[in-house]
N, C-alpha and C positions, 0 to 999 in steps of 0.2 A: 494758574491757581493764584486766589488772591487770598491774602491772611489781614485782618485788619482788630488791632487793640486800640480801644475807645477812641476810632475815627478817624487813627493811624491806621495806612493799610501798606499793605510791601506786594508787589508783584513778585512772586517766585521765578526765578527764571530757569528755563527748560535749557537744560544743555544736552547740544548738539554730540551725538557719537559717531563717528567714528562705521559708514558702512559700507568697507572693505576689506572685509576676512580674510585669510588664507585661504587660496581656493587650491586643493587635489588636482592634480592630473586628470586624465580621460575619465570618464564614469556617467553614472547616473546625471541626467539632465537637470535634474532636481537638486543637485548636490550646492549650489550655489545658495538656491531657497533656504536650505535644510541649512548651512552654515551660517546664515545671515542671521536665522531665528534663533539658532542657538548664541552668536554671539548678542543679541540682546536680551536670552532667557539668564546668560552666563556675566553678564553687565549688571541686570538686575539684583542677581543674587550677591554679588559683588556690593554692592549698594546699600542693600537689603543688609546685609549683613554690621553696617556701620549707623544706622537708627539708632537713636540715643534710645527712643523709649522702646521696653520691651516689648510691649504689646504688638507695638506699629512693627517691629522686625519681624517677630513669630507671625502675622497676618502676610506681611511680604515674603518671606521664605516661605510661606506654605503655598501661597501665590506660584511662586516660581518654582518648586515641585508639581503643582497642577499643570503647569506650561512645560515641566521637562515632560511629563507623563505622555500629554498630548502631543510631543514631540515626537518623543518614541511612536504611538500609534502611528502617526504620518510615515514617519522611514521606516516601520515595517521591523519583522523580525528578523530579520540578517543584519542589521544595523544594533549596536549596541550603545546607550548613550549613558552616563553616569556624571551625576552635578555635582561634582565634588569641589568644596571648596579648599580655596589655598587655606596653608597651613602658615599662624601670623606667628 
């Protein structure tokens, strides 16, 4: 992303996370996937949560409920997933 005032422009720089979860014991094959995406639904929201302007957070936390939602679909209903965020 670039941002640029009258001709000034700033490259945004994308920072690199961090992708190697805690992985479970024996289990579903999947389980690797499914923790990968949640720690980047669970980054986001993290993130999400620190936007100065109100707008842009409420559009990314809702963001990142449509991606927990879609999470859950994928792991199924034996799987329970809940985005809870930390408490500041």
């Amino acid at each position: 992303m670039v941002i640029c005032f009258d001709g000034h422009c700033y490259e945004i720089v994308i920072i690199p996370w961090p992708w190697t979860p805690w992985r479970p014991g024996p289990g579903p094959v999947n389980f690797p996937q499914l923790l990968r995406d949640a720690t980047v639904i669970a980054s986001l929201q993290a993130a999400a949560a620190n936007a100065a302007d109100a707008d842009v957070r409420e559009a990314l936390l809702a963001g990142t409920q449509k991606a927990v939602e879609a999470l859950q679909r994928r792991a199924g209903g034996h799987v329970t997933i809940r985005a809870e965020m930390e408490k500041k």
